[in-house]
C-alpha positions as CSV (number, residue, x, y, z in Angstrom):
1,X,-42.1,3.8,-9.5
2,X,-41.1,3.8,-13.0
3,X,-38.3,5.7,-14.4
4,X,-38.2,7.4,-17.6
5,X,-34.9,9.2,-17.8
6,X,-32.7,6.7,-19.5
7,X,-32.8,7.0,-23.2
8,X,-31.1,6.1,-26.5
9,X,-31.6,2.1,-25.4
10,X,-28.7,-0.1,-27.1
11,X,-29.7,-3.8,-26.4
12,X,-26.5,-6.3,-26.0
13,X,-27.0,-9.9,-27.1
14,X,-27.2,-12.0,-24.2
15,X,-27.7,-15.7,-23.3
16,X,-30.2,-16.9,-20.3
17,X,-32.7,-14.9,-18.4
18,X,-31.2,-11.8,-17.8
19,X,-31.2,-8.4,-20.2
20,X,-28.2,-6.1,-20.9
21,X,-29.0,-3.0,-22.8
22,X,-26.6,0.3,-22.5
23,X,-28.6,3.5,-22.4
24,X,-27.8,7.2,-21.8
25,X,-29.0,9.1,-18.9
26,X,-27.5,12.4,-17.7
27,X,-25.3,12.5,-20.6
28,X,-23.4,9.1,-19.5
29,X,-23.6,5.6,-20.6
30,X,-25.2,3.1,-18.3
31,X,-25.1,-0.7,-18.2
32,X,-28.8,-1.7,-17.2
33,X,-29.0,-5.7,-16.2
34,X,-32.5,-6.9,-16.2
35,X,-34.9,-9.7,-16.9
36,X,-36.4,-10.9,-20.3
37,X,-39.8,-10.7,-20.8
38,X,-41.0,-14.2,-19.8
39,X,-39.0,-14.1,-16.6
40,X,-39.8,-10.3,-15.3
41,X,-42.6,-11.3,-13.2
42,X,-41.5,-14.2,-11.9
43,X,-40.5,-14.1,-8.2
44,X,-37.6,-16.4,-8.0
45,X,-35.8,-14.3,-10.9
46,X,-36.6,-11.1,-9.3
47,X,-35.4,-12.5,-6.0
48,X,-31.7,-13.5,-8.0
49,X,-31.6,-9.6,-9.4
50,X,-32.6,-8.6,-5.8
51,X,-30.2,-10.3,-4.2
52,X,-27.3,-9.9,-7.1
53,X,-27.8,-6.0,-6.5
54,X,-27.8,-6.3,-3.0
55,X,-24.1,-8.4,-3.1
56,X,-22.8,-6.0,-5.3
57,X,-23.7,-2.9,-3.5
58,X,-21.1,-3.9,-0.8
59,X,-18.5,-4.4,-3.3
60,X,-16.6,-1.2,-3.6
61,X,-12.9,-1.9,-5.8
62,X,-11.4,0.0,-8.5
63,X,-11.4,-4.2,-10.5
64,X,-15.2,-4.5,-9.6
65,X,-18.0,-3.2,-11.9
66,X,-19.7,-0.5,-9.5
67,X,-23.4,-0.5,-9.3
68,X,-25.7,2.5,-8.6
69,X,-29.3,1.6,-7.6
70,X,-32.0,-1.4,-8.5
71,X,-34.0,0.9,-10.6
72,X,-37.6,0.4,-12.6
73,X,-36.7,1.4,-16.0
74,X,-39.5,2.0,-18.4
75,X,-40.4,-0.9,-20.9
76,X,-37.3,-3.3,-19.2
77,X,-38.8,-3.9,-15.6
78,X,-36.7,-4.1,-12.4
79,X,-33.1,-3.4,-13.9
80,X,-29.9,-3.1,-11.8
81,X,-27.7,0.3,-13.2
82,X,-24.3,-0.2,-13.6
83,X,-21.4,1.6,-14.9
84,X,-20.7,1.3,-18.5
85,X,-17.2,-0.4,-19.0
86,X,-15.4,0.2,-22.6
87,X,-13.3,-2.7,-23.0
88,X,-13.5,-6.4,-24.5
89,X,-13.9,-9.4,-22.2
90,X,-10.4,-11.4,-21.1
91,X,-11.4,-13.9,-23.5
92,X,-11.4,-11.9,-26.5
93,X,-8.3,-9.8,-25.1
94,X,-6.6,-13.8,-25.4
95,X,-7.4,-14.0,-29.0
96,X,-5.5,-11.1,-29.9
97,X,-2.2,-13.1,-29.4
98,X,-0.3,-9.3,-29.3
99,X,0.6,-8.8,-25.9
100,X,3.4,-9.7,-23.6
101,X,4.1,-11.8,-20.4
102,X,4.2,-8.8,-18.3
103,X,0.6,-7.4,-19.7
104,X,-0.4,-10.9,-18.7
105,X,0.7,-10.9,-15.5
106,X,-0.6,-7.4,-15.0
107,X,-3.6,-8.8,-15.5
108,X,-3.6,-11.7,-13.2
109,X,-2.6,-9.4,-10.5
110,X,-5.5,-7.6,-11.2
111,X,-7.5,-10.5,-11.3
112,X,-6.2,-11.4,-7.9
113,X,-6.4,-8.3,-6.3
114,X,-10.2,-8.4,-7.1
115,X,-10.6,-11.6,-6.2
116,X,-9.4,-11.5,-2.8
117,X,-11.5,-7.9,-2.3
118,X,-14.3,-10.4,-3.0
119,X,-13.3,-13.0,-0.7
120,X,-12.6,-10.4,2.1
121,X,-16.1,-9.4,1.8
122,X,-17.3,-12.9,2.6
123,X,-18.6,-13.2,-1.1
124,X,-18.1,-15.7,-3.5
125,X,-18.2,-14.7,-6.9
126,X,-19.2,-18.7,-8.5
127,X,-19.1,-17.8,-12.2
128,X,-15.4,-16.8,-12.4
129,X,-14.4,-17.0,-16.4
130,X,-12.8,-15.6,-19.4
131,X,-16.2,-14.2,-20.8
132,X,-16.8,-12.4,-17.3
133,X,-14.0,-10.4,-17.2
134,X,-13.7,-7.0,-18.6
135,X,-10.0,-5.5,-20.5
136,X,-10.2,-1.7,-20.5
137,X,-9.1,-0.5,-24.4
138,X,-6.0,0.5,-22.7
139,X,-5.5,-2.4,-21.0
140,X,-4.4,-0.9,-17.6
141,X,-7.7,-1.8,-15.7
142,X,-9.6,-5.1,-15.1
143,X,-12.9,-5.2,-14.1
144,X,-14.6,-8.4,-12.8
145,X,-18.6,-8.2,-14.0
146,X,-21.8,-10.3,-13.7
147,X,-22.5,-11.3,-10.1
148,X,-25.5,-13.3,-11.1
149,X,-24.8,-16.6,-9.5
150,X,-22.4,-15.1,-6.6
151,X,-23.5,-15.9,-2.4
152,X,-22.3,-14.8,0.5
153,X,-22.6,-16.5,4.0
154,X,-25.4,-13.8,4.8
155,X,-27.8,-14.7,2.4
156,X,-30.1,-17.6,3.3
157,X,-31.8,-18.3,-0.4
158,X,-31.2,-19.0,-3.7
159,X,-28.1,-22.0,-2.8
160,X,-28.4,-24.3,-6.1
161,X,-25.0,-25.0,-7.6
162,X,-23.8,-22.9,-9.9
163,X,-20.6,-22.2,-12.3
164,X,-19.3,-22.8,-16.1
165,X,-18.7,-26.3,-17.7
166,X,-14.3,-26.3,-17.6
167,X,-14.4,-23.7,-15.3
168,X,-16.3,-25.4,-12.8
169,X,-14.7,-27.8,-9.8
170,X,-15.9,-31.9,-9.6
171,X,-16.5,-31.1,-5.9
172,X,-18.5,-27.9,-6.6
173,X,-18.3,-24.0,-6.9
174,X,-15.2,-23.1,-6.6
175,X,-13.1,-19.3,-7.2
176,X,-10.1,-20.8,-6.6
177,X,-10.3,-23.4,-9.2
178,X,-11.7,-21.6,-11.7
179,X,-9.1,-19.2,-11.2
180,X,-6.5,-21.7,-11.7
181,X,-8.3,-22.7,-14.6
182,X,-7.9,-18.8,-16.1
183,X,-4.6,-18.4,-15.0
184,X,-3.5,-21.4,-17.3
185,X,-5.3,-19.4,-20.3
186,X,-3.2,-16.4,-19.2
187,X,0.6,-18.4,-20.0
188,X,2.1,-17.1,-17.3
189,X,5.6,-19.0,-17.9
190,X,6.8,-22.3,-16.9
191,X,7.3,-21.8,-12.9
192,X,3.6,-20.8,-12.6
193,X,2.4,-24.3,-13.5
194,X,3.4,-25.5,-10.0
195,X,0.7,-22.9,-8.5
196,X,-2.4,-23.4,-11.2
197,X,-1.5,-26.9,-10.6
198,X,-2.6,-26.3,-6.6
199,X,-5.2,-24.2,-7.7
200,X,-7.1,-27.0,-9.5
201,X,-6.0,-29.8,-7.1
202,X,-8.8,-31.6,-5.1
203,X,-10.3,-29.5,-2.2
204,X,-8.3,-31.2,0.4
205,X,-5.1,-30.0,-0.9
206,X,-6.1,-26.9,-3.2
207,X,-5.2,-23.1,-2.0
208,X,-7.5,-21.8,0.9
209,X,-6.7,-17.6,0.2
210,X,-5.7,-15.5,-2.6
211,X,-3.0,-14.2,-0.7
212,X,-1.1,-17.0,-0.8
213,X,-1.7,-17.5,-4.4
214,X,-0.7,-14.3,-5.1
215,X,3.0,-14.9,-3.4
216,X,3.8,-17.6,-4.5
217,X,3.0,-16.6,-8.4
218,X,5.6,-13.6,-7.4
219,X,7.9,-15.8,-6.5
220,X,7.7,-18.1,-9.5
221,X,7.9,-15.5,-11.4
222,X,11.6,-13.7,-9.9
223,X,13.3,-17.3,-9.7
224,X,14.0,-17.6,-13.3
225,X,15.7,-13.8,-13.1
226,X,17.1,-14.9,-10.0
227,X,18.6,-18.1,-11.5
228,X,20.1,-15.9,-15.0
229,X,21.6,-13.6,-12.4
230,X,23.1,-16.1,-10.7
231,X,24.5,-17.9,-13.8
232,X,25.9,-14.7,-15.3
233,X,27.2,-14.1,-11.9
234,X,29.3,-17.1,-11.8
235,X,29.8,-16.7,-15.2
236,X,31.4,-13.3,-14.7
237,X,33.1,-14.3,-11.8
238,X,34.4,-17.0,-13.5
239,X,35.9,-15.3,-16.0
240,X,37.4,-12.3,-14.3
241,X,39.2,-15.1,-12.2
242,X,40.4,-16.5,-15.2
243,X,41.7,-13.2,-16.9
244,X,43.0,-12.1,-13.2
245,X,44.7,-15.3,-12.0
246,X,48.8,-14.4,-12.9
247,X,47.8,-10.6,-12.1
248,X,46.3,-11.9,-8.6
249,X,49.3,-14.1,-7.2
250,X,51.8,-10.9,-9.0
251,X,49.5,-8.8,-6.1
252,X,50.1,-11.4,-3.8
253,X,53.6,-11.6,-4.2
254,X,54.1,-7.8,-4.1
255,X,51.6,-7.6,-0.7
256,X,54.1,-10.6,0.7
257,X,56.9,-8.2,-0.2
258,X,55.5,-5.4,1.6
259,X,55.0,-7.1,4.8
260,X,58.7,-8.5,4.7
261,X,59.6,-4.7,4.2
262,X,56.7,-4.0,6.8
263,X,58.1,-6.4,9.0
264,X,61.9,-5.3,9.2
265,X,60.7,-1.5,9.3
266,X,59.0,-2.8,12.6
267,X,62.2,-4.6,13.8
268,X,63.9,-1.7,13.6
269,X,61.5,0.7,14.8
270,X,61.3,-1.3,17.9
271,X,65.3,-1.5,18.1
272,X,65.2,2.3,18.3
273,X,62.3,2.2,20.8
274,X,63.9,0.1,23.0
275,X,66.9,1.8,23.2
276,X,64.8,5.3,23.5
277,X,63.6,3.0,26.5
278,X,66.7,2.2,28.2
279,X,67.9,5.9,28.2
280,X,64.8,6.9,29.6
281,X,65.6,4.6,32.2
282,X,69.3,5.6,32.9
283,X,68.2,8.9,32.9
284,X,65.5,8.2,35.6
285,X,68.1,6.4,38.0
286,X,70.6,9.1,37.5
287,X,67.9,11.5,38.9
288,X,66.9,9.4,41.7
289,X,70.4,8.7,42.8
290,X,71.0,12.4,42.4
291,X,67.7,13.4,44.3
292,X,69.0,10.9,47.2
293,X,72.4,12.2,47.5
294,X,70.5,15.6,47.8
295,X,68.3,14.2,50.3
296,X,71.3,12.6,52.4
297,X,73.2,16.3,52.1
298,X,69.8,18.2,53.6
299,X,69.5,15.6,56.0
300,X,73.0,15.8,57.2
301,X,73.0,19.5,57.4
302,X,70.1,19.2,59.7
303,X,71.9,17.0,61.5
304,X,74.8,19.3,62.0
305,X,72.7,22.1,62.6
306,X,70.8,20.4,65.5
307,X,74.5,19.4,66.9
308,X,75.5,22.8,67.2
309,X,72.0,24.0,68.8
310,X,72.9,21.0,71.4
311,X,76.3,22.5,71.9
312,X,75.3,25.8,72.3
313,X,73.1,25.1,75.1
314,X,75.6,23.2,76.6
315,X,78.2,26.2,76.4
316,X,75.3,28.4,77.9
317,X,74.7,26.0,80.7
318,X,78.0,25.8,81.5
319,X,78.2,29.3,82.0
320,X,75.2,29.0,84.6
321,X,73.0,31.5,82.2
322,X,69.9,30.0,82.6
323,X,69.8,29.9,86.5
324,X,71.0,33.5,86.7
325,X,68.2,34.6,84.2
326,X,65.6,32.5,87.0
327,X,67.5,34.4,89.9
328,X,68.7,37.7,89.0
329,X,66.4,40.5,90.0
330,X,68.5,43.6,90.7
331,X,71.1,45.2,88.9
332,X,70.7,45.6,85.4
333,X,74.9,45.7,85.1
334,X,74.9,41.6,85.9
335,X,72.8,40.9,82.5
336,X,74.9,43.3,80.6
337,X,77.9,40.2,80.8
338,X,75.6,37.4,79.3
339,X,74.1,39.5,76.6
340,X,78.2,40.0,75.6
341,X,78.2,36.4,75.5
342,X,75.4,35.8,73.1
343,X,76.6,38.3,70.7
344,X,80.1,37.2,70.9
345,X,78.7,33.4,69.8
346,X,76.1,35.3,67.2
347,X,79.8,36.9,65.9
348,X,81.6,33.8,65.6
349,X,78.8,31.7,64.7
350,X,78.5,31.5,60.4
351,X,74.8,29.6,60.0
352,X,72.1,32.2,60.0
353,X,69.8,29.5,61.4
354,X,72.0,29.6,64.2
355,X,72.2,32.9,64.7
356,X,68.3,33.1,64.8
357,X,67.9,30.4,67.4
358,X,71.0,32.3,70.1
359,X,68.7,35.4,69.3
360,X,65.9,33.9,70.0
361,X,66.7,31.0,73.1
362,X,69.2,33.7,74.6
363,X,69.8,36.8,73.7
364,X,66.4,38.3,73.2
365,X,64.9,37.1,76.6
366,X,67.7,38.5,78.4
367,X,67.1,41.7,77.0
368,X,63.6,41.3,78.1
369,X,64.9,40.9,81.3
370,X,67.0,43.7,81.4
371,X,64.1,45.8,80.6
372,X,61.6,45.1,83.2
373,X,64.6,45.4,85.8
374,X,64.3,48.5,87.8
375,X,66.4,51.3,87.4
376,X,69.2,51.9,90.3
């Protein structure tokens, strides 16, 4: 089905067999890729726009030219629609000899970024150059274009060799290579040498990922800061030694001061402390020799007590007390005697704890006694 809706046609100069033209449709530019007149019916060219579309339709990156649909277009044949992209290629954006090391570098990030989309995607793009990248006006975006020679391990047909005399490996197609090769356009200092150089080394000992290419460019690129910060570190430590020499051992000699004065503070200190210490300790044995005397005073007081309980009971035996209290059972007038008895030793006795235990041993059974003894 042919289709009619793209208008005010813009043709783009263009070596080989394939067609650019920018056109207008829905009020938006369009990039339309297609075939010259003497190659739009053949199948083998149609088969490369076929399969160009079809590797590019699984592309999706903000550094990728985005394509829409594999169109018919009206008096251009089978054409593949693209974005339009306003921008000069990276080999014009070179000429211009205006911008910085860090816009190039920006740019090779870019560049690498895309690159290893590609590469993710099991693609290879095989025609990797100056004129096939795209500089945005602005130059904040890259986009890589024209996936006419690009393969992936999926596809089975169209194999020949392909690439761009100087951009092109001895052993072959080769994104890696011919990245190194564009990198070295991009003069991206001194220290990235030793990576393009590994880039465009023999296959055997050339980079095998993007990622790795991509590190070790961000590493060439901090070691010369790194190295100017560590010069005008020494430099400034240097020099602040320098200026700060006779001010540092005058510090020293003050610190070395302080401890001595430090140091006889302490001796003194612990002077005090120790003989804080040895009072403490006087003080302690003072206490226990004073608790022990009190000890030996309670002890021999319970000792005298128990004497006189002993002797008391002997006096009350010897007055036959006990046997009478086991015998007596008549007249109440023969307890009244032994009750004198015990009050006479409660009189003359001065120890309360004596007078309790007469009360209580003597005294108090007897009046017991007397009580449950009839009355006459």
């Amino acid at each position: 089905m042919v289709n009619s809706n793209f208008t005010e046609f813009v043709s783009i100069p263009t070596g080989g067999y394939c067609l650019l033209t920018r056109a207008k449709r829905n009020g938006r530019w369009w990039m339309l890729k297609g075939l010259k007149e003497p190659y739009r019916q053949d199948s083998v060219y149609r088969l490369m726009l076929q399969k160009e579309f079809d590797i590019m339709s699984q592309l999706q990156h903000p550094m990728i030219v985005s394509v829409y649909s594999l169109e018919e277009v009206s008096g251009l044949g089978l054409c593949i629609v693209m974005e339009w992209i306003d921008g000069i290629t990276l080999k014009e954006w070179l000429q211009q000899k205006e911008h910085t090391q860090e816009q190039h570098r920006h740019v090779a990030d870019m560049m690498l970024d895309a690159l290893a989309y590609v590469h993710s995607r099991q693609a290879q793009h095989r025609d990797l150059k100056p004129s096939n990248i795209l500089i945005t006006h602005n130059g904040q975006y890259l986009k890589l274009i024209d996936f006419g020679l690009s393969d992936t391990d999926s596809h089975a047909i169209l194999k020949a060799p392909a690439g761009t005399e100087g951009y092109m490996a001895p052993d072959g197609p080769s994104d890696i290579y011919s990245l190194g090769c564009i990198l070295r356009e991009l003069r991206l200092g001194w220290w990235s040498r030793l990576v393009i150089r590994k880039c465009c080394a023999p296959s055997i000992q050339r980079y095998t990922d993007i990622k790795t290419i991509k590190r070790d460019l961000h590493r060439c690129w901090l070691w010369p800061r790194r190295i100017l910060l560590f010069i005008c570190f020494v430099a400034l430590v240097t020099g602040l030694y320098q200026q700060n020499r006779v001010q540092t051992q005058q510090g020293l000699q003050t610190v070395s001061d302080s401890l001595e004065v430090l140091k006889k503070e302490y001796k003194t200190k612990m002077t005090v402390e120790q003989a804080t210490t040895d009072s403490l300790r006087l003080q302690i044995k003072q206490v226990n020799e004073q608790r022990e005397a009190e000890h030996a005073l309670i002890q021999k007081r319970q000792d005298d007590i128990a004497a006189a309980k002993r002797k008391i009971d002997q006096q009350m035996t010897a007055y036959g007390i006990q046997q009478m209290f086991d015998t007596v059972t008549c007249q109440r007038n023969i307890t009244i005697p032994f009750l004198r008895i015990a009050d006479e030793l409660i009189k003359n006795t001065e120890e309360q704890e004596l007078k309790d235990y007469i009360n209580e041993h003597y005294r108090r059974p007897w009046i017991k006694r007397m009580n449950e003894l009839p009355f006459d």
